[in-house]
Jmol script that loads the backbone (N, CA, C; Angstrom):
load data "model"
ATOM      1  N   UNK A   1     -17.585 -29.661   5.648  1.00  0.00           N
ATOM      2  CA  UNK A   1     -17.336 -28.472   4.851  1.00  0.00           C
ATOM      3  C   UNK A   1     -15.916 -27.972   5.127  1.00  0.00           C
ATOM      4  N   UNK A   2     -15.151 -27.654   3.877  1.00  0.00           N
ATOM      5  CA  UNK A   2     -13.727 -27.391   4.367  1.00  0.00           C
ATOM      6  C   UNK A   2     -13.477 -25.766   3.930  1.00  0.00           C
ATOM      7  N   UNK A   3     -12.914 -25.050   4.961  1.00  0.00           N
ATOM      8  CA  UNK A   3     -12.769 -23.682   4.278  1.00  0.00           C
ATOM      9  C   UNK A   3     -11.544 -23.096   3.507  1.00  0.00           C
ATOM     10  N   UNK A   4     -11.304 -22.524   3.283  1.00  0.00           N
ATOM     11  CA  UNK A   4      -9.870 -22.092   2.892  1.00  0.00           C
ATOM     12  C   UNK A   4      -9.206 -20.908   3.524  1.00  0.00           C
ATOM     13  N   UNK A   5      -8.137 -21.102   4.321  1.00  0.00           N
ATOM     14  CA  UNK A   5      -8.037 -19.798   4.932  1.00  0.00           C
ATOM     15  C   UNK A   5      -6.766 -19.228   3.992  1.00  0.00           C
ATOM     16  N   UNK A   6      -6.954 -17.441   3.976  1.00  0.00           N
ATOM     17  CA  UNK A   6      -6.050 -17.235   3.526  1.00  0.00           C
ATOM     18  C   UNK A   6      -4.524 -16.983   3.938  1.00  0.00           C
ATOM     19  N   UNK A   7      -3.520 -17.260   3.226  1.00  0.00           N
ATOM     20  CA  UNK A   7      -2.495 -16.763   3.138  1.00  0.00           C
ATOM     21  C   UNK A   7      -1.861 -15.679   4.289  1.00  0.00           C
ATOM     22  N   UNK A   8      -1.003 -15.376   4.542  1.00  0.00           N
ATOM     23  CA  UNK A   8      -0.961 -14.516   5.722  1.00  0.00           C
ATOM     24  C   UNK A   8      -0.295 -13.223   4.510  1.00  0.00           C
ATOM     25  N   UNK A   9       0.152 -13.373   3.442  1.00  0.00           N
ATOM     26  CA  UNK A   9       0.337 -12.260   2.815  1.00  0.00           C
ATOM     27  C   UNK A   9      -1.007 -11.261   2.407  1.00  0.00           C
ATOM     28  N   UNK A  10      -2.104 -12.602   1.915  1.00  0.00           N
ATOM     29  CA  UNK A  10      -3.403 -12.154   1.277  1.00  0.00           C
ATOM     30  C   UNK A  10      -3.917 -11.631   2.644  1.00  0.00           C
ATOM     31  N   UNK A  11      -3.656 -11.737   3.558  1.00  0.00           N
ATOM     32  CA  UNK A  11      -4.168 -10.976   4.914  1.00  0.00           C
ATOM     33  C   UNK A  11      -4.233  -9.818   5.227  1.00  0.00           C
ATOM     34  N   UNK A  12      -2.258  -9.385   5.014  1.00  0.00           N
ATOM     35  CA  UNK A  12      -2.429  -8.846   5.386  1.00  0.00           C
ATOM     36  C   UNK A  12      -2.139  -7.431   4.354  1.00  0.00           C
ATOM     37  N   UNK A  13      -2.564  -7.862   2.663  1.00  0.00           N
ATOM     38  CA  UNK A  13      -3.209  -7.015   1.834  1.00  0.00           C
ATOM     39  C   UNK A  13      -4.578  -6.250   1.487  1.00  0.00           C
ATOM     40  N   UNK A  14      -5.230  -7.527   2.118  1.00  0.00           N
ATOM     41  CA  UNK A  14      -6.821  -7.357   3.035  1.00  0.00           C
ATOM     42  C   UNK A  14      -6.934  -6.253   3.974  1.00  0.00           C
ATOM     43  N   UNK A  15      -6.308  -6.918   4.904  1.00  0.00           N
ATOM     44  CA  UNK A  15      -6.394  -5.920   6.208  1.00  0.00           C
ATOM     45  C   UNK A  15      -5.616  -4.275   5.779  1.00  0.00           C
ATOM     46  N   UNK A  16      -4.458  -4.000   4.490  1.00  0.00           N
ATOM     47  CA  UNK A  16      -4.367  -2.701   4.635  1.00  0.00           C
ATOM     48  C   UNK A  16      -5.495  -1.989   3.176  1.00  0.00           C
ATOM     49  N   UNK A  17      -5.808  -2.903   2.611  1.00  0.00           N
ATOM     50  CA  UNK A  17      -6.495  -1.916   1.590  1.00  0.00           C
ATOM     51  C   UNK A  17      -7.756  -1.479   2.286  1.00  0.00           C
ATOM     52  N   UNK A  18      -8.627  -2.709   3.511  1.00  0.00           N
ATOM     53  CA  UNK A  18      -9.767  -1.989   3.919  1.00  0.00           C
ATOM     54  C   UNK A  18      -9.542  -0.866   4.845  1.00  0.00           C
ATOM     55  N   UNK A  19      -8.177  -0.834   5.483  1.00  0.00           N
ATOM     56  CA  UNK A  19      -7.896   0.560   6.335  1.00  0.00           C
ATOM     57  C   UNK A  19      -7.994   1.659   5.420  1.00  0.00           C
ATOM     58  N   UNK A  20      -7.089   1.532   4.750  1.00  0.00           N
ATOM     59  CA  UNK A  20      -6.238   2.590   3.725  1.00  0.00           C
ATOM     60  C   UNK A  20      -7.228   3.177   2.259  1.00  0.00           C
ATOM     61  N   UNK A  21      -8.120   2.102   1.834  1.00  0.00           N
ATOM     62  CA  UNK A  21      -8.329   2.376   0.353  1.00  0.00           C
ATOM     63  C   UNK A  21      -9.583   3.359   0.162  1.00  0.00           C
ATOM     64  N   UNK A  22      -9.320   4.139  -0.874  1.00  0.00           N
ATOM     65  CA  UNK A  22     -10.060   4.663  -0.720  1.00  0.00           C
ATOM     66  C   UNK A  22     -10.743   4.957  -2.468  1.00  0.00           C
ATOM     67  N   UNK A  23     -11.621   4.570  -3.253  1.00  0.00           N
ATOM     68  CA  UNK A  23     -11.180   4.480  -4.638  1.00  0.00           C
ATOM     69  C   UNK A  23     -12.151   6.356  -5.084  1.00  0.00           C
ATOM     70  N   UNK A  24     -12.305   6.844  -4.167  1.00  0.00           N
ATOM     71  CA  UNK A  24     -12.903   7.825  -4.540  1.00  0.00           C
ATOM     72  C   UNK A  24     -11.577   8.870  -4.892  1.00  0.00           C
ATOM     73  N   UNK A  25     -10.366   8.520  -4.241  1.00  0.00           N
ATOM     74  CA  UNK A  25      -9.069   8.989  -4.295  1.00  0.00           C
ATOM     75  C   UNK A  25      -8.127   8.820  -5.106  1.00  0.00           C
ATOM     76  N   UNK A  26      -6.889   9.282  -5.510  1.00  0.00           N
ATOM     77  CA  UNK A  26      -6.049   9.378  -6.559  1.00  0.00           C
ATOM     78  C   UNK A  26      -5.601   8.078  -6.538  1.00  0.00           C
ATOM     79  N   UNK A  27      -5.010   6.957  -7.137  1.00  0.00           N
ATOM     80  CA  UNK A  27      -4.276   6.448  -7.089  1.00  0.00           C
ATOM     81  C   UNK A  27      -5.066   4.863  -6.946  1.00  0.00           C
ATOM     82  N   UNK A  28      -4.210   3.872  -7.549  1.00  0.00           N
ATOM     83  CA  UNK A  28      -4.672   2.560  -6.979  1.00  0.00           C
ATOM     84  C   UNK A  28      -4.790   1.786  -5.162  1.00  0.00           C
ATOM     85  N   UNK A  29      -5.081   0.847  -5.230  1.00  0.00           N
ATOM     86  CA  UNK A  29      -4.863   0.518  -3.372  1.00  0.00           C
ATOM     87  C   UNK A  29      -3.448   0.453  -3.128  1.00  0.00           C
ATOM     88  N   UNK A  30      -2.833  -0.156  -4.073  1.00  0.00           N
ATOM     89  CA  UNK A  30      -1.236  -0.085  -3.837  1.00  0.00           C
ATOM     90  C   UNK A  30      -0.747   0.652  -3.246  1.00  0.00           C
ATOM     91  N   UNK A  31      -0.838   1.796  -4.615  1.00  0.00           N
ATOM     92  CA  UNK A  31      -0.003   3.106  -4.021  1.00  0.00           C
ATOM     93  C   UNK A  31      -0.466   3.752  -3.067  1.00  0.00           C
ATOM     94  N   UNK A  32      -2.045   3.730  -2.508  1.00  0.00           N
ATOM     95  CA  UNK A  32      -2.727   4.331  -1.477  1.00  0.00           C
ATOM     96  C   UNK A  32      -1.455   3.805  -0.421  1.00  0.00           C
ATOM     97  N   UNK A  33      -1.769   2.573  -0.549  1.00  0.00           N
ATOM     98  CA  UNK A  33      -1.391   2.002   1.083  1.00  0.00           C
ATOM     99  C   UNK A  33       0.164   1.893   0.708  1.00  0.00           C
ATOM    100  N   UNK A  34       1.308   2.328  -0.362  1.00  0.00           N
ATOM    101  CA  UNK A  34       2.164   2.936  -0.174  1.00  0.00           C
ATOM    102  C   UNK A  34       2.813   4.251   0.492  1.00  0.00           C
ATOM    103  N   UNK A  35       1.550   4.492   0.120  1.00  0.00           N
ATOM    104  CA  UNK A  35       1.358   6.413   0.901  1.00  0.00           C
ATOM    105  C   UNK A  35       0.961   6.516   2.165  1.00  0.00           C
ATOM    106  N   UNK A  36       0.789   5.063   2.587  1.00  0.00           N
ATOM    107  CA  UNK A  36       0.577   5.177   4.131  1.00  0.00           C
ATOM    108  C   UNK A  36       1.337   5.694   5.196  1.00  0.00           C
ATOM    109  N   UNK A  37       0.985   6.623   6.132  1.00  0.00           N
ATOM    110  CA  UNK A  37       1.476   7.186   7.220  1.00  0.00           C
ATOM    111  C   UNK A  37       1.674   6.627   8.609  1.00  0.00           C
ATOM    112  N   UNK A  38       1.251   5.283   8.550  1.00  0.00           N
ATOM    113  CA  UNK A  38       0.802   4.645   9.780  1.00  0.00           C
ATOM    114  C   UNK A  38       1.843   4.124  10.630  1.00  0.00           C
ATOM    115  N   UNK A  39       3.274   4.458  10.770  1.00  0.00           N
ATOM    116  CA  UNK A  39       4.253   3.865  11.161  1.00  0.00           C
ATOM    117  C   UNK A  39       3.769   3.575  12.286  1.00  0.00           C
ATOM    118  N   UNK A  40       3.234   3.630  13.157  1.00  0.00           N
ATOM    119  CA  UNK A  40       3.003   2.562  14.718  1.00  0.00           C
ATOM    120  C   UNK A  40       2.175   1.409  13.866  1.00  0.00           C
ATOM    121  N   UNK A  41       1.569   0.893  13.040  1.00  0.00           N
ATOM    122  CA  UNK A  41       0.959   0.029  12.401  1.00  0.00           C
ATOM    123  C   UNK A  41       1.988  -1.103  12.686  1.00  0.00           C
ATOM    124  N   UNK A  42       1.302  -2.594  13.212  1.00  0.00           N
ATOM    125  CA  UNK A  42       2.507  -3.428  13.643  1.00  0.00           C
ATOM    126  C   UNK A  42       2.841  -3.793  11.408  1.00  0.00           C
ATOM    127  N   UNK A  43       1.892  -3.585  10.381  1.00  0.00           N
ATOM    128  CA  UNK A  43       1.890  -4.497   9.194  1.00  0.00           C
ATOM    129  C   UNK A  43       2.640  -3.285   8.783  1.00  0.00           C
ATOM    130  N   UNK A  44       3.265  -1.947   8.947  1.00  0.00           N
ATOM    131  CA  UNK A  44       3.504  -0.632   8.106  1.00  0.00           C
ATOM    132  C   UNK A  44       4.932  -1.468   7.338  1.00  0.00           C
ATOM    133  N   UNK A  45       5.507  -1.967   7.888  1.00  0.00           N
ATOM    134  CA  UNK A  45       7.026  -2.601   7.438  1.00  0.00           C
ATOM    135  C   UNK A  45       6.794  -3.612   6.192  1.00  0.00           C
ATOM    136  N   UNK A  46       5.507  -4.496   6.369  1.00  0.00           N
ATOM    137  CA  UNK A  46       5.296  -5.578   5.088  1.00  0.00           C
ATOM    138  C   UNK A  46       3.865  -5.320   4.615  1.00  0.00           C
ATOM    139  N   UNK A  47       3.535  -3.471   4.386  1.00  0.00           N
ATOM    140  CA  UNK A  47       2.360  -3.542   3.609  1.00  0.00           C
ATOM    141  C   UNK A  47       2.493  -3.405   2.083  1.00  0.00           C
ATOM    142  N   UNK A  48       1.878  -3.867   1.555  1.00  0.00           N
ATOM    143  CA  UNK A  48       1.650  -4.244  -0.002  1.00  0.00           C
ATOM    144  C   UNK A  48       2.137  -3.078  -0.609  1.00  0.00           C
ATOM    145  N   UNK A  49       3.025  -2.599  -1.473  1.00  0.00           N
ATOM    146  CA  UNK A  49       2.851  -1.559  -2.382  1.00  0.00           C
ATOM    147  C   UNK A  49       3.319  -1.946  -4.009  1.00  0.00           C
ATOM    148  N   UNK A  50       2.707  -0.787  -4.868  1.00  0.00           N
ATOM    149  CA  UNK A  50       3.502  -1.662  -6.203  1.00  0.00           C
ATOM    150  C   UNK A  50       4.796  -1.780  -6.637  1.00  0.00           C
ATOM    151  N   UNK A  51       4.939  -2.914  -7.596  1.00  0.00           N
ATOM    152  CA  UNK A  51       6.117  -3.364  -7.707  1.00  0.00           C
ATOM    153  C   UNK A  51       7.283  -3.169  -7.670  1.00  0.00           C
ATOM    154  N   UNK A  52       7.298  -2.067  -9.059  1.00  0.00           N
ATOM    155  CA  UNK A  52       8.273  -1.270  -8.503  1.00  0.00           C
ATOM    156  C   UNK A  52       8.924  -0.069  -7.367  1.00  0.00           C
ATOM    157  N   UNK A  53       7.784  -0.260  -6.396  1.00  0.00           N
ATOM    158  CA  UNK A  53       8.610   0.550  -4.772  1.00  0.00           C
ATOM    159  C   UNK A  53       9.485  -0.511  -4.272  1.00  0.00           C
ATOM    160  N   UNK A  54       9.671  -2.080  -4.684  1.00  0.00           N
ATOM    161  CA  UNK A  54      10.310  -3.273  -3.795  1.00  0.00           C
ATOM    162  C   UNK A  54      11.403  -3.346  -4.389  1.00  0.00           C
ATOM    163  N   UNK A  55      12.674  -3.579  -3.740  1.00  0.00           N
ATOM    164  CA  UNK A  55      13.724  -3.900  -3.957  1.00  0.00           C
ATOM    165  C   UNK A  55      14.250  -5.602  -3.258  1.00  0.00           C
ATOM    166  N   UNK A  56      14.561  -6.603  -4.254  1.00  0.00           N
ATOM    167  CA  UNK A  56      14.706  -7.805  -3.015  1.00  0.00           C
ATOM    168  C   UNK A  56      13.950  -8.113  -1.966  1.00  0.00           C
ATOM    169  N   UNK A  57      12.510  -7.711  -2.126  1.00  0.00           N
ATOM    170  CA  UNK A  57      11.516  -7.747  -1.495  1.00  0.00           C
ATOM    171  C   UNK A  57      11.426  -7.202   0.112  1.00  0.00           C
ATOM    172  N   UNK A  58      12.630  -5.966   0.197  1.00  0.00           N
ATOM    173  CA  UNK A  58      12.322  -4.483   0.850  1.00  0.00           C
ATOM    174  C   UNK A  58      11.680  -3.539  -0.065  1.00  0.00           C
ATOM    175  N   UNK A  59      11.011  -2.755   0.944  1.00  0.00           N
ATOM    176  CA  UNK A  59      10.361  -1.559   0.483  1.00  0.00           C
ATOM    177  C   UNK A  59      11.370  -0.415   0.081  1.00  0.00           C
ATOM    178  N   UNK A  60      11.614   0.215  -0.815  1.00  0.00           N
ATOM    179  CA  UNK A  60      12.530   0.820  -1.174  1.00  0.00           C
ATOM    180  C   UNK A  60      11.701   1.993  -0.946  1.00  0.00           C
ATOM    181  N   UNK A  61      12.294   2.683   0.238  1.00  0.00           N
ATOM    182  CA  UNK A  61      11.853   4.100   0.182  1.00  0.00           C
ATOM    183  C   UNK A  61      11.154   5.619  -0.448  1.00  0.00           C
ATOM    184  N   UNK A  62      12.504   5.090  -1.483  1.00  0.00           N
ATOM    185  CA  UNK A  62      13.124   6.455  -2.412  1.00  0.00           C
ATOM    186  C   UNK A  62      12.153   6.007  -3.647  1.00  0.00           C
ATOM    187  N   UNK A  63      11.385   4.890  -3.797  1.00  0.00           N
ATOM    188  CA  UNK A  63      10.953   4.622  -4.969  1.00  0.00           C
ATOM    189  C   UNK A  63       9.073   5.522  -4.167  1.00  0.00           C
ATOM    190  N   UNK A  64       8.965   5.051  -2.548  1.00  0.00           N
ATOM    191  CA  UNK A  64       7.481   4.692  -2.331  1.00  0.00           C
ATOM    192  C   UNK A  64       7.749   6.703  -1.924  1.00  0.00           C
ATOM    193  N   UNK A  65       8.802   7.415  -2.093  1.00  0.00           N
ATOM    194  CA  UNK A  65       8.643   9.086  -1.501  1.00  0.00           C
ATOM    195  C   UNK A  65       7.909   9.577  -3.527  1.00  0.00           C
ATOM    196  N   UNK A  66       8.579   8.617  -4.574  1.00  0.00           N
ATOM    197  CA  UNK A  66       8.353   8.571  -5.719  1.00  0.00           C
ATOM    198  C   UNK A  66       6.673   8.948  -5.927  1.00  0.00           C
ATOM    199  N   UNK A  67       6.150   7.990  -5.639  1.00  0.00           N
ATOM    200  CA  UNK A  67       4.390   7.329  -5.257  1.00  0.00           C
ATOM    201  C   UNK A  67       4.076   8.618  -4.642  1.00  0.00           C
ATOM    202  N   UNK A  68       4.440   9.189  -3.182  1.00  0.00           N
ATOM    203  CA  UNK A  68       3.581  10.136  -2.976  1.00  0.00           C
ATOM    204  C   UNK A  68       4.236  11.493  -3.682  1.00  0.00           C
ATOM    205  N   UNK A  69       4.969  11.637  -4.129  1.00  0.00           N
ATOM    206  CA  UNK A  69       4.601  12.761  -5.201  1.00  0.00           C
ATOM    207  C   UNK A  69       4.352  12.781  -6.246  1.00  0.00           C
ATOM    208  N   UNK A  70       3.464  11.598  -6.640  1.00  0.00           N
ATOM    209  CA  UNK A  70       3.085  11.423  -8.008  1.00  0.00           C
ATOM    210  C   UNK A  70       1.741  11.513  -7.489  1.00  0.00           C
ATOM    211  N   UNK A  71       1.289  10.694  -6.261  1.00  0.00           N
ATOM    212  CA  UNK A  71      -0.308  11.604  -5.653  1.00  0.00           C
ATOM    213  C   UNK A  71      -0.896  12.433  -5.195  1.00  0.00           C
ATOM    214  N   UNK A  72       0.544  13.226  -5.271  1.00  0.00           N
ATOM    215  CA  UNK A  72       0.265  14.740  -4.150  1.00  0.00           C
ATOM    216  C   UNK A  72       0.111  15.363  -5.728  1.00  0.00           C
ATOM    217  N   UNK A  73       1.081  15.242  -6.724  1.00  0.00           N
ATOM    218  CA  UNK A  73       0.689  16.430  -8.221  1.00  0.00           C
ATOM    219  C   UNK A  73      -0.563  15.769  -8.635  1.00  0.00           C
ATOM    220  N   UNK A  74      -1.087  14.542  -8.447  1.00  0.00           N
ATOM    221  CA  UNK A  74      -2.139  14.660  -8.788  1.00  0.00           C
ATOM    222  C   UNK A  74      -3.815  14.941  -8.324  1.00  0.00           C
ATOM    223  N   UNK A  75      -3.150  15.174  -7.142  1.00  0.00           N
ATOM    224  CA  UNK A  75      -4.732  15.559  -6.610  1.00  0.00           C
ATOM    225  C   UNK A  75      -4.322  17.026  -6.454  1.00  0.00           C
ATOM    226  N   UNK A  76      -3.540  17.630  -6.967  1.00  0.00           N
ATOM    227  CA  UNK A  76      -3.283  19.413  -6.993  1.00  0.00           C
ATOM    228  C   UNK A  76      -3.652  19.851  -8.238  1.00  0.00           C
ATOM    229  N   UNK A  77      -3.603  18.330  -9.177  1.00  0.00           N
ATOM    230  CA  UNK A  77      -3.824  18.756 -10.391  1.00  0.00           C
ATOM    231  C   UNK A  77      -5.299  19.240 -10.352  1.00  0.00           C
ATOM    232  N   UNK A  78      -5.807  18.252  -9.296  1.00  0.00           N
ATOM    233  CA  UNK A  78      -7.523  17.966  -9.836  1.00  0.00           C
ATOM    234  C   UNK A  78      -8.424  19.275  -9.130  1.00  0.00           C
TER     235      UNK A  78
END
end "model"
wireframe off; spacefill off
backbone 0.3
color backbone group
């Protein structure tokens, strides 16, 4: 029987959406785990966010400060 292991990217998109996700909450897993706070996290530097927060495949800051105030007006909305 042969298994398939995954990817170390698919890992470690795995490993932050089951920390982070939460779908009862604003936003997709992306942007959740864009909005992550976890800087001692050894994955906080290469966790998944959407597309456009990446620049040259850095996390562009100024795009992911974007993300959380687009989830902060919307759960103020709600």
């Amino acid at each position: 029987m042969t298994t398939t292991r995954p990817s170390y990217r698919q890992a470690i998109n795995d490993m932050c959406e089951r920390c982070v996700y939460d779908p009862r909450a604003r936003g997709g897993w992306r942007e959740q785990v864009a909005d992550c706070g976890g800087i001692s996290c050894p994955l906080y530097d290469v966790r998944p966010v959407p597309r456009d927060c990446a620049t040259d495949g850095l996390i562009d800051d100024a795009k992911v400060a974007e993300v959380r105030r687009k989830l902060q007006r919307s759960t103020a909305a709600a």
